[in-house]
Backbone as JSON, one array per atom type, in Angstrom:
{
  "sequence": "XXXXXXXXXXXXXXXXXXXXXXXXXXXXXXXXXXXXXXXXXXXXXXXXXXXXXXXXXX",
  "N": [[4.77, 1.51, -8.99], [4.72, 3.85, -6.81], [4.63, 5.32, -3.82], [4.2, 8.01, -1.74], [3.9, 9.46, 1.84], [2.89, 11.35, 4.42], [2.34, 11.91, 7.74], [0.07, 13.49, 9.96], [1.83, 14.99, 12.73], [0.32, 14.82, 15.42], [-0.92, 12.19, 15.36], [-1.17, 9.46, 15.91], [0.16, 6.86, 14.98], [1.5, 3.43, 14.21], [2.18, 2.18, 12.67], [1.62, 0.97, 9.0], [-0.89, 0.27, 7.02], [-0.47, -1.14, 3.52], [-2.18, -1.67, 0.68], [-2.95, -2.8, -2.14], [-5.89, -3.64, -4.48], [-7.8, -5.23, -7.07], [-10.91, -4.31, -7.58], [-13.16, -4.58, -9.71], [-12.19, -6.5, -12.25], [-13.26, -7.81, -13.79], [-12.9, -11.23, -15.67], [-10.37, -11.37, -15.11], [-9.8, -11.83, -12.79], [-10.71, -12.64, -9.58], [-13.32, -10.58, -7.73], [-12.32, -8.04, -5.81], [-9.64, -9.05, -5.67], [-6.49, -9.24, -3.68], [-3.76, -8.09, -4.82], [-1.57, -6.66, -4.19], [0.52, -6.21, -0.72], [1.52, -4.47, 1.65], [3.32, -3.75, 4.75], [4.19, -1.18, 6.73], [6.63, -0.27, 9.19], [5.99, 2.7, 11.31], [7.95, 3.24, 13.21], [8.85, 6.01, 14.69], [8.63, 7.48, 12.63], [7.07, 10.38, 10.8], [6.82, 10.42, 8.29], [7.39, 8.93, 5.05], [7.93, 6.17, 2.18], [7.06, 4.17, 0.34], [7.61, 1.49, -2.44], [5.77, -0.65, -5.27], [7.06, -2.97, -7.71], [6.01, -4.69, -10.3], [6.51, -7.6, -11.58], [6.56, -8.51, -14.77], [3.33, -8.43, -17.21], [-0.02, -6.77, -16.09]],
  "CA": [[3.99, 2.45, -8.25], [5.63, 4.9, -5.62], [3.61, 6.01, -2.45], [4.8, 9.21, -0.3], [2.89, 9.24, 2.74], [2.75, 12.44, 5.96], [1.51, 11.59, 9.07], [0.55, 14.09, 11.07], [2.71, 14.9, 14.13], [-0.28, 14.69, 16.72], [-1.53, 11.29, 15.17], [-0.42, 7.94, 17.56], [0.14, 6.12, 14.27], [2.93, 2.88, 14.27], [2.59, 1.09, 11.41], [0.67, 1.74, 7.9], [-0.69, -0.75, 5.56], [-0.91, -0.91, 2.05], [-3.33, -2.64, -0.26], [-3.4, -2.8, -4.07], [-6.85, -4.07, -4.79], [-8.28, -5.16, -8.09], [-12.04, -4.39, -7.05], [-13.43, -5.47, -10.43], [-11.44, -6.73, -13.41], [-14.09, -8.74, -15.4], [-12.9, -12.17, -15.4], [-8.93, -11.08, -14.84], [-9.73, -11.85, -11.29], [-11.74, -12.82, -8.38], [-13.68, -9.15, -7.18], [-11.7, -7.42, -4.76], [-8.68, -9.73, -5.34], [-5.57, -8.67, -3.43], [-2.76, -8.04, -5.86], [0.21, -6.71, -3.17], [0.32, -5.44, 0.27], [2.88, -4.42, 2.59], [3.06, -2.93, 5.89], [5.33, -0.05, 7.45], [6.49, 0.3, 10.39], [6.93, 4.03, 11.15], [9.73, 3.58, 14.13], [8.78, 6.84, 15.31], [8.64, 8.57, 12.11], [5.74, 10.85, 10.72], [6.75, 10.76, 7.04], [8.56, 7.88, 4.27], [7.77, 6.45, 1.16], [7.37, 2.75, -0.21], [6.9, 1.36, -3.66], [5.93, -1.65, -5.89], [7.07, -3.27, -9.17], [5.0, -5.54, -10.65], [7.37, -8.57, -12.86], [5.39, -8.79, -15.85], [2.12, -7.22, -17.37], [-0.69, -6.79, -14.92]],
  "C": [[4.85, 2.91, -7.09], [4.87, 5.68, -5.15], [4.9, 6.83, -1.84], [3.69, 9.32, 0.47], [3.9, 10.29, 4.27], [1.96, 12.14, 6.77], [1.41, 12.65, 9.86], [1.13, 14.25, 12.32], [1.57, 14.52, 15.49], [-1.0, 13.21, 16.45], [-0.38, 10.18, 15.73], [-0.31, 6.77, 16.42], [1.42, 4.93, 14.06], [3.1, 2.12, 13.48], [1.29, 1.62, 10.32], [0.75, 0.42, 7.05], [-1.4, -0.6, 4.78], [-1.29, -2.05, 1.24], [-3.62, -2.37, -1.46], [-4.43, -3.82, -4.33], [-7.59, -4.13, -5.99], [-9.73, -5.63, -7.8], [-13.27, -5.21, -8.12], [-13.3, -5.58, -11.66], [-12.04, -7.44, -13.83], [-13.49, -9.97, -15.05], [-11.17, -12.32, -15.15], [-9.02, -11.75, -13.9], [-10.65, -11.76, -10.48], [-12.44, -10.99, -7.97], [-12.96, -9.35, -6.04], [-10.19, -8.56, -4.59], [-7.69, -8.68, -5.03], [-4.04, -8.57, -4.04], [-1.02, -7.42, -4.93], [-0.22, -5.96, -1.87], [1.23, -5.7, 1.15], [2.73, -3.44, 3.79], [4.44, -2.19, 6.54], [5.4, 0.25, 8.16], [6.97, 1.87, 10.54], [7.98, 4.18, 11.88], [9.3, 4.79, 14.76], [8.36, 8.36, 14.47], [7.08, 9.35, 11.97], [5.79, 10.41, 8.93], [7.82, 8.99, 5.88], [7.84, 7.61, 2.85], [8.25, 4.63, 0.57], [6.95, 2.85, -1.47], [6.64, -0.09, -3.97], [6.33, -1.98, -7.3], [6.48, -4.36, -9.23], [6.06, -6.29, -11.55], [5.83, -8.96, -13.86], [4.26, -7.67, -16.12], [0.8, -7.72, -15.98], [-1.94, -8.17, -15.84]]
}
């Protein structure tokens, strides 16, 4: 998975976090289990672009 993400310029934003949530997979998984999440600092920017790979099948 590959996120691009714009911030607008007048927004006071300094970090961004991300949450891959499997809300409800039947007996795959607890409801709302948290499957990856990572946080970005922007530094100053407005704009960037993270991703994930997953090892294995989901």
């Amino acid at each position: 998975m590959f996120v691009v993400f714009h911030v607008a310029p007048e927004e006071k934003i300094t970090e961004l976090v991300a949450k891959w949530i499997a809300v409800d997979v039947g007996t795959a998984a607890p409801t709302n289990f948290e499957i990856a999440k990572t946080t970005f600092h922007l530094n100053g920017r407005n704009a960037g672009a993270f991703n994930y790979t997953q090892n294995g099948p989901l």
